[in-house]
GUDRENDREN-199694 format. One record per residue: z, y, x of N, C-alpha, C in turn; residue in three letters. Coordinates in steps of 0.05 Angstrom, whole numbers, plus 5000, padded with zeros to 4 digits. Each point is the difference from the previous one (the first is absolute). Layout:
% GUDRENDREN-199694
ZYXZYXZYXALA;...
% end
This chain:
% GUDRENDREN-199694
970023259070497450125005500350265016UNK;502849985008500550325019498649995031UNK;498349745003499649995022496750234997UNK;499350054986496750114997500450294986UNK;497950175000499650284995499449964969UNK;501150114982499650004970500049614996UNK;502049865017500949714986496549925000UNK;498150075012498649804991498249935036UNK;500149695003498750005028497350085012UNK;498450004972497350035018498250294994UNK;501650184976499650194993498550014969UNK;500150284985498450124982501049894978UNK;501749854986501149954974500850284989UNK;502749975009500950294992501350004976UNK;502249735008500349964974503450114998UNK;500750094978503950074993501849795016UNK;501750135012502349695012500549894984UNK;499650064976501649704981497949824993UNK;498150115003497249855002499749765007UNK;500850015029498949895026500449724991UNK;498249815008500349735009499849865023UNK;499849795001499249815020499149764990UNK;497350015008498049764994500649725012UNK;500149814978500949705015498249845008UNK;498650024982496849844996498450064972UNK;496849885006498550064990498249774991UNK;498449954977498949874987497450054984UNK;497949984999497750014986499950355001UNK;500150114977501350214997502250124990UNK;501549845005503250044990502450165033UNK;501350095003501750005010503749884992UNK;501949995023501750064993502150115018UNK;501550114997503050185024501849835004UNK;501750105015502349735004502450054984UNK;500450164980500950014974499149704978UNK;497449895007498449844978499350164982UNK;499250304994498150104988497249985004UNK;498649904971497849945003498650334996UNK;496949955018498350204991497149884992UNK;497950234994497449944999499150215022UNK;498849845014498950205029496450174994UNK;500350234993497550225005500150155028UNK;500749885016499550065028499349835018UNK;500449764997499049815017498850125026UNK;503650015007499450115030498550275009UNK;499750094989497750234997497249885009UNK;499349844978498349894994498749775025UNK;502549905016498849875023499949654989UNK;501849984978500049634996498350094972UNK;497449975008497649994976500549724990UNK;501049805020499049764991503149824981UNK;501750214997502849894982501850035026UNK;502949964994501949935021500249794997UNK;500849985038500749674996497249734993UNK;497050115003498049855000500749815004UNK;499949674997500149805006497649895024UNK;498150104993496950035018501550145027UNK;499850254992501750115024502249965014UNK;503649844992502250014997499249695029UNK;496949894983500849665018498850055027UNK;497950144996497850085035502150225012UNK;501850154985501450135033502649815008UNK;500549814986500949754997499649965026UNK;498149764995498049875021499950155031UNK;499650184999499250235022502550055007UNK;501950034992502250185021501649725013UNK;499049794991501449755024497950055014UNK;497750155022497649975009500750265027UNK;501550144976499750325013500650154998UNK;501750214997499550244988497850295013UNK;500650095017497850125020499249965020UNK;497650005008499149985030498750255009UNK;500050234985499350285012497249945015UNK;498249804985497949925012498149924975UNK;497249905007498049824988501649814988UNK;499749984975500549714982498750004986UNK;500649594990497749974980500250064970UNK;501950044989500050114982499550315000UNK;499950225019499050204995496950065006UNK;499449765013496049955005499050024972UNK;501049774987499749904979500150224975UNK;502650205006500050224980497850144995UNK;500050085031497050225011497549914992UNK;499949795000497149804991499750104972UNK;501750014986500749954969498650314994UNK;502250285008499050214997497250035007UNK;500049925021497150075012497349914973UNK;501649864993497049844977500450154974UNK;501950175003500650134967498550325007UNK;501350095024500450225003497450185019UNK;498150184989497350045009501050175022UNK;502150155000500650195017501349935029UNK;500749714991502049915029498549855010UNK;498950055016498849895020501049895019UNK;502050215017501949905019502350014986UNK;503049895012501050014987503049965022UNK;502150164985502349945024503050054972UNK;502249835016502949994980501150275011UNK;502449934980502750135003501349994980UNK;502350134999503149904984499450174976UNK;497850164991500650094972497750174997UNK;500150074974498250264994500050255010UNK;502550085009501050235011498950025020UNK;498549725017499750055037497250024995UNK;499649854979497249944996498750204996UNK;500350244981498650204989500450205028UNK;501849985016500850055019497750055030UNK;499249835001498749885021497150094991UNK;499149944973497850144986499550325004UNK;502050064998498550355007500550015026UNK;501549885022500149995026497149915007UNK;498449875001497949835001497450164990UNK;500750174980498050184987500150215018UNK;502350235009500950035019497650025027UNK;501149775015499149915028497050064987UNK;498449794983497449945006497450244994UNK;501350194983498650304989499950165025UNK;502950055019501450065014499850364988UNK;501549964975501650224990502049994987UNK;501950164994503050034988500650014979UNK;498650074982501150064969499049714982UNK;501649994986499249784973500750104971UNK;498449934987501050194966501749714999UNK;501650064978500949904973499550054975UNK;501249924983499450114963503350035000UNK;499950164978503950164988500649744986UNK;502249955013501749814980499049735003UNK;498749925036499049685000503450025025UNK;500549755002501249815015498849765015UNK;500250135028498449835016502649885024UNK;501749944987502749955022501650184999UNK;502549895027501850215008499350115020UNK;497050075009499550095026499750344987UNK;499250205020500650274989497949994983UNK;496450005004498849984972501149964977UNK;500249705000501649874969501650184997UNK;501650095010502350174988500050314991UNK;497750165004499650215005498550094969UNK;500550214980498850124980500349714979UNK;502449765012500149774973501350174974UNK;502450115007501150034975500250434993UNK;496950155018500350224996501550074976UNK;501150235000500250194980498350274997UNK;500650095021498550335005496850004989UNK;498849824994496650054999499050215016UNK;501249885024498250245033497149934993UNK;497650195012497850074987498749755023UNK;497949864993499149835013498350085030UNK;500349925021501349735007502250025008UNK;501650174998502950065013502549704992UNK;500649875023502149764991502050134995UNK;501649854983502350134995502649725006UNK;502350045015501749885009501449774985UNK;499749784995501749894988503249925013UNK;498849895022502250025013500650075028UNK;502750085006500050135031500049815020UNK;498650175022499649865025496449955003UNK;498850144979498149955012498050255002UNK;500450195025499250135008497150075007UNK;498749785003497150025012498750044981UNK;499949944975498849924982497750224992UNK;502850205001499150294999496750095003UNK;499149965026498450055016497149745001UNK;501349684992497949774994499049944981UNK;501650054976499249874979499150194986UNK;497849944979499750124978499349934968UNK;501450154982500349874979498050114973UNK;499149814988498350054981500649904973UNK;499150014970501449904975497749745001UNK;501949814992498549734984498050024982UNK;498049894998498550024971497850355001UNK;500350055020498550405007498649925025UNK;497549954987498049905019498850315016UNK;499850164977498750245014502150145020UNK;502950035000501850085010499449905033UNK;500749694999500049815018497350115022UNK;496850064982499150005019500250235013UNK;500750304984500150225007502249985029UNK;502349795001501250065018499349815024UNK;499049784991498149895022497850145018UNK;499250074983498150205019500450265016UNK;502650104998500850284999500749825024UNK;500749755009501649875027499249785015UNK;497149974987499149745010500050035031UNK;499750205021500049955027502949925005UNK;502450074991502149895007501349694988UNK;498849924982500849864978498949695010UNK;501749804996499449745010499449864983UNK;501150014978499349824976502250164968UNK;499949734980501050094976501649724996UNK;502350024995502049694993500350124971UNK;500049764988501350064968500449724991UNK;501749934987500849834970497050044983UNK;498149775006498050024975500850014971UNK;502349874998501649984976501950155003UNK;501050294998502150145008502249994981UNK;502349845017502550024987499749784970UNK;499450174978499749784969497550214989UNK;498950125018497450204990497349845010UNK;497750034983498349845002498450155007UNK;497649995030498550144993498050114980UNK;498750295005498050064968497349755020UNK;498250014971497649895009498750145019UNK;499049945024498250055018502050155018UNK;501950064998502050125023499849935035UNK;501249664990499849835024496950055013UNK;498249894982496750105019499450245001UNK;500950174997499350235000501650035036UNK;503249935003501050175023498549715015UNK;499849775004498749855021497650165005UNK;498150084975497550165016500950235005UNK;502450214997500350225022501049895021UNK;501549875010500849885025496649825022UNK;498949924986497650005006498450205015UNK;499250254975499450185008501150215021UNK;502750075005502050105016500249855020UNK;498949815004499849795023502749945014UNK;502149924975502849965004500049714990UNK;503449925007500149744982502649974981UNK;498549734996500950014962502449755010UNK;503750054990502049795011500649984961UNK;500349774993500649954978503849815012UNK;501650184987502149814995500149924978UNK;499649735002500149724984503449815003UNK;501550155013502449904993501349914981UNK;499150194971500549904974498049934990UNK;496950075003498749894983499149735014UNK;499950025022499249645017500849754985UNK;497949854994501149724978501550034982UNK;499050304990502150034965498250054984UNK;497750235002498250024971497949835006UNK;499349885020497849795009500949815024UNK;499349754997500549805037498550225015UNK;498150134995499550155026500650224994UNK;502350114988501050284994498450245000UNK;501050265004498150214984497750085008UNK;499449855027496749965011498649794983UNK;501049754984499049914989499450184963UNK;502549974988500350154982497750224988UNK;500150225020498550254998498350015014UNK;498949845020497849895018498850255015UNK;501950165008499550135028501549885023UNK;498650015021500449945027502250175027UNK;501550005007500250215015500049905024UNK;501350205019498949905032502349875018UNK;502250054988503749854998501750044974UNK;500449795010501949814973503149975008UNK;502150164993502349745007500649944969UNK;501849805005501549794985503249975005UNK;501749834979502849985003500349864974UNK;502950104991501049904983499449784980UNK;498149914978499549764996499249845005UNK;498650105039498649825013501849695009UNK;502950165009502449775006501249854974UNK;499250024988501049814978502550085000UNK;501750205000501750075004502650025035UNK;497649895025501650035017498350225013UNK;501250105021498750275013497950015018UNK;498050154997497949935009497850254993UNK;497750085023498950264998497449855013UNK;497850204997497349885011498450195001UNK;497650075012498650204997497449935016UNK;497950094986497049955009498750205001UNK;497750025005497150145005497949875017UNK;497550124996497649955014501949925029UNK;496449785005502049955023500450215029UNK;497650245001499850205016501650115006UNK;502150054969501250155009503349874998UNK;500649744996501649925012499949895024UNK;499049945014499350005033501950215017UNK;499850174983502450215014502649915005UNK;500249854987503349815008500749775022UNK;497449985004499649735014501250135025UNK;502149695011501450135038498450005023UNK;497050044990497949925026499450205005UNK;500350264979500150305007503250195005UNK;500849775008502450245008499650195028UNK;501250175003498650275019497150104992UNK;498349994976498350104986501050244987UNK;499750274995500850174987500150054974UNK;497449734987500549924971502149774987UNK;500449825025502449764991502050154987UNK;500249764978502650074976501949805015UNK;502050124995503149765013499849914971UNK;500049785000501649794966501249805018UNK;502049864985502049835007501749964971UNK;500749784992502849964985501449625005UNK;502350065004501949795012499749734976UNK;500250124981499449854973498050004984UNK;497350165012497449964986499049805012UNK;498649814975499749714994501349875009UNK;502250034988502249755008498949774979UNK;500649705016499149844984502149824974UNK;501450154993501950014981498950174968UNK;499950235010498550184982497150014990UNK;498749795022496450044997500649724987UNK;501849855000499749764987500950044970UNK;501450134997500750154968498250174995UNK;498050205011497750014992497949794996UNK;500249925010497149794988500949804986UNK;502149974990501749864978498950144974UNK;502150305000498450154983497449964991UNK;498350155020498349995000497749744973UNK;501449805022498649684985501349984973UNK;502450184984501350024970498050224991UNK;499450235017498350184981496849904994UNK;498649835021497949964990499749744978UNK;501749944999500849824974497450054970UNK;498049954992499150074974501650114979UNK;499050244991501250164983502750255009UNK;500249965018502550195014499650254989UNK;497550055009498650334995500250034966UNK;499449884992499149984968502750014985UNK;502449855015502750034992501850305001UNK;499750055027500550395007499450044986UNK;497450094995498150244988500549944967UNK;499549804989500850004969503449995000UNK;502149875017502850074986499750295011UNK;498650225025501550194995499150234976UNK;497749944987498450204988502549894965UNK;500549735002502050044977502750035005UNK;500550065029502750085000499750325001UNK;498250145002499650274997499250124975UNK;498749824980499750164975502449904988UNK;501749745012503350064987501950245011UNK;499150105024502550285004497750244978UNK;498049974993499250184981500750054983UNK;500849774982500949974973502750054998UNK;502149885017502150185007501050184999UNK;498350225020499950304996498350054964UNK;497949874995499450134970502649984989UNK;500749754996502949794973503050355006UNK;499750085030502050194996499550325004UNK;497350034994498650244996500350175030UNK;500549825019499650155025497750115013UNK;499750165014497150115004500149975031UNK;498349755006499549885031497449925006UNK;499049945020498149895008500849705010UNK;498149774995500849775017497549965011UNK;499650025032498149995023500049655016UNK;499049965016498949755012497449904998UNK;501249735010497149845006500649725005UNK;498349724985501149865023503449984985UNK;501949875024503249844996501050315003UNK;499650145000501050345000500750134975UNK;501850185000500750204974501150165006UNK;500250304993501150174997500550144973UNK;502950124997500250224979500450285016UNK;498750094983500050405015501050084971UNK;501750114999500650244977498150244997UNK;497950104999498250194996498149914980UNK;499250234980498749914992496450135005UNK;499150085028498149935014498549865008UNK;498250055008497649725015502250035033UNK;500049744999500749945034498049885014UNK;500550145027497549875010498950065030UNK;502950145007499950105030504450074997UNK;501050105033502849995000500250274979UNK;499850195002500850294983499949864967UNK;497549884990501150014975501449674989UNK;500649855025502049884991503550145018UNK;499950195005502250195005500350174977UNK;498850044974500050174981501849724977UNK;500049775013502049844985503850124988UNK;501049944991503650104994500849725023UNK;501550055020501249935015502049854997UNK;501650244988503149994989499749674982UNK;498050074977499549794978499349675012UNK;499150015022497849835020503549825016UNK;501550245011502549905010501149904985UNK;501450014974501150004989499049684980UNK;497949975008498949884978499249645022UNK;500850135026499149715018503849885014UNK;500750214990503349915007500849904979UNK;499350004977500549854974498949784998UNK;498249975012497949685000502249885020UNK;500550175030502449855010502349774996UNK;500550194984502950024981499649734983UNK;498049994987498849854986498949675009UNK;501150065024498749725013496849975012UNK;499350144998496650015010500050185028UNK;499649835013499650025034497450215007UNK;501150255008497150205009502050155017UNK;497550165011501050195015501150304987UNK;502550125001499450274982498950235008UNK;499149985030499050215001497049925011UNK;498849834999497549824999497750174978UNK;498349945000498250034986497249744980UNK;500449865012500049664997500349834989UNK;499249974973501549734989497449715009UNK;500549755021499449775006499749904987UNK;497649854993500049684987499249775029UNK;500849814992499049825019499249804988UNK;499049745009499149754993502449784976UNK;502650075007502349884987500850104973UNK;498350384996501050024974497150004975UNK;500849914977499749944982500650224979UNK;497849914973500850224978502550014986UNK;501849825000502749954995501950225016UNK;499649965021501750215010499550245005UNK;497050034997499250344994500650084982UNK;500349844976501150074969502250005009UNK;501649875014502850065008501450305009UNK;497650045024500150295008499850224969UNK;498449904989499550274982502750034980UNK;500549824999502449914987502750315000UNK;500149885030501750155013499650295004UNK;497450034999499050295006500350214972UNK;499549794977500750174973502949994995UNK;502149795012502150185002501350285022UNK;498950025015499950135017499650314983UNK;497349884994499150334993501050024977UNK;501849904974501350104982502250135002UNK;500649895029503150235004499350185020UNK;497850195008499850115012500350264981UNK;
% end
């Protein structure tokens, strides 16, 4: 594994060299390494194979499809067909265009917000992840609590930021508008995680900032990357039934292969269209591998496993009892935690505070948090350790959530 930066290829584990593995294959929700150590997977991909590894639904249509094709960097019918699909779920996508991930996707969304306002700045909320583009990355893992809206660096190289973005707390409606308005002539819109991170919004939050973005005569970019086809088939526009004005999407949209998407009214996706190039509003979009018909065919594989009867009803009740099992856990060893989510989601925070924005799930023990997801490692249970995340998908079952907890009360007895 000496070929990669910290042994790992695609980034963010962060795990001890003696750690390290290498994944062989994958199953329902099981993994295993090429050791033949078995695991139980709470990451599922970072939450991109909602629908199990290794779907059989899925595993036979990219089957089928890759004797056909793999890209044509063009119109196909399986990505018509995708677009058709969203379009009938999704109130916000009107128009609608690919690409290779969430990262481009959320990407192209404040580019697009951007052009069509034709002003510079975009808020965020502290502690959302909207990609690896400089937004996403910028005030994710603050420390300093710089006074709002000041971003604070997560990581280097991104210099502009400084000067475009601005950052506001999750769940601080009065905050949000105070700084909306202090900028609305410069300010293009607001992107956020409706579901931020494993924090749920408070009641009326979400309607509350769609009607200041309203009022501010800005717009409203919901990344649905994680929440898209996880707490609802029509994800957290369905769910929490606000609207916004762009949407992207990713990760459980591919059924586990790669794949990004992003919508809005159709006014103001028009701006992409190549019939305005030399227009001073045309947006450049392009991707070599958005809607490839490999990937849109594993989406709508997916897709046709999640609308299955009962899917929703399966999430939502195994995760609400796989979460009052990390409760009882922490009671059974007198730990003092919070367990957060929603939906196939869970978190443990070590605090014993209300969480409910990034600062007071930063008032968590860290150390305890590390220490306590390298042991699940150790243990055979597949997560990320420096993640925040624990996945359910369609493959697991209360057997193996009792499995997890299992493992988690040994964990926390030798801590």
């Amino acid at each position: 594994m000496a070929a990669f930066p910290a042994g790992i290829a695609n980034g963010e584990y962060g795990l001890p060299p003696e750690a390290l593995v290498a994944i062989a294959r994958g199953e329902g929700a099981r993994l295993w390494d090429t050791e033949g150590r078995e695991y139980i997977d709470f990451s599922m991909g970072w939450g991109s194979v909602l629908v199990g590894h290794a779907n059989p639904v899925v595993a036979e249509a990219v089957r089928l499809q890759t004797r056909r094709g793999a890209n044509f960097a063009y119109l196909n019918e399986p990505v018509l067909a995708l677009a058709e699909e969203i379009q009938r779920i999704s109130p916000a996508a009107e128009r609608l265009r690919f690409c290779a991930s969430g990262t481009e996707a959320t990407m192209y969304c404040q580019r697009v917000a951007r052009a069509f306002m034709g002003r510079p700045k975009i808020l965020k909320f502290e502690g959302a992840y909207h990609g690896a583009n400089e937004a996403g990355v910028t005030s994710l893992f603050p420390s300093r609590n710089l006074p709002f809206p000041q971003p604070e660096h997560t990581s280097a190289g991104t210099p502009w930021v400084d000067a475009e973005l601005l950052v506001a707390p999750y769940n601080d409606l009065a905050t949000t508008r105070a700084i909306v308005m202090a900028h609305r002539d410069e300010l293009a819109g607001i992107i956020m995680e409706p579901f931020q991170r494993c924090t749920p919004p408070e009641p009326g939050f979400l309607e509350g900032v769609r009607a200041l973005c309203d009022e501010a005569g800005i717009l409203l970019i919901f990344d649905e990357v994680v929440t898209g086809f996880r707490l609802a088939y029509g994800g957290a526009q369905a769910y929490y039934g606000v609207t916004p004005d762009l949407v992207a999407y990713g990760k459980a949209l591919g059924g586990g292969y790669p794949i990004g998407a992003f919508g809005g009214r159709a006014e103001v996706m028009e701006l992409v269209s190549e019939h305005h190039i030399g227009h001073p509003h045309y947006v450049w979009m392009a991707s070599t591998l958005g809607g490839n018909p490999v990937s849109a065919t594993a989406a709508n594989a997916a897709l046709a496993v999640l609308r299955q009867p009962g899917t929703y009803e399966h999430l939502h009740t195994l995760g609400e009892t796989f979460r009052q099992g990390l409760r009882q856990v922490l009671a059974r060893r007198r730990i003092t935690g919070r367990v957060i989510g929603d939906g196939p989601l869970a978190q443990i925070v070590f605090t014993g505070q209300k969480v409910n924005d990034y600062r007071s799930t930063a008032t968590g023990d860290k150390v305890k948090a590390r220490r306590m997801m390298l042991g699940l490692f150790e243990r055979g249970v597949f997560i990320n350790p420096m993640g925040t995340k624990l996945y359910l998908s369609v493959a697991h079952d209360r057997a193996i959530c009792a499995e997890f907890c299992d493992r988690l009360d040994g964990v926390l007895a030798s801590l």
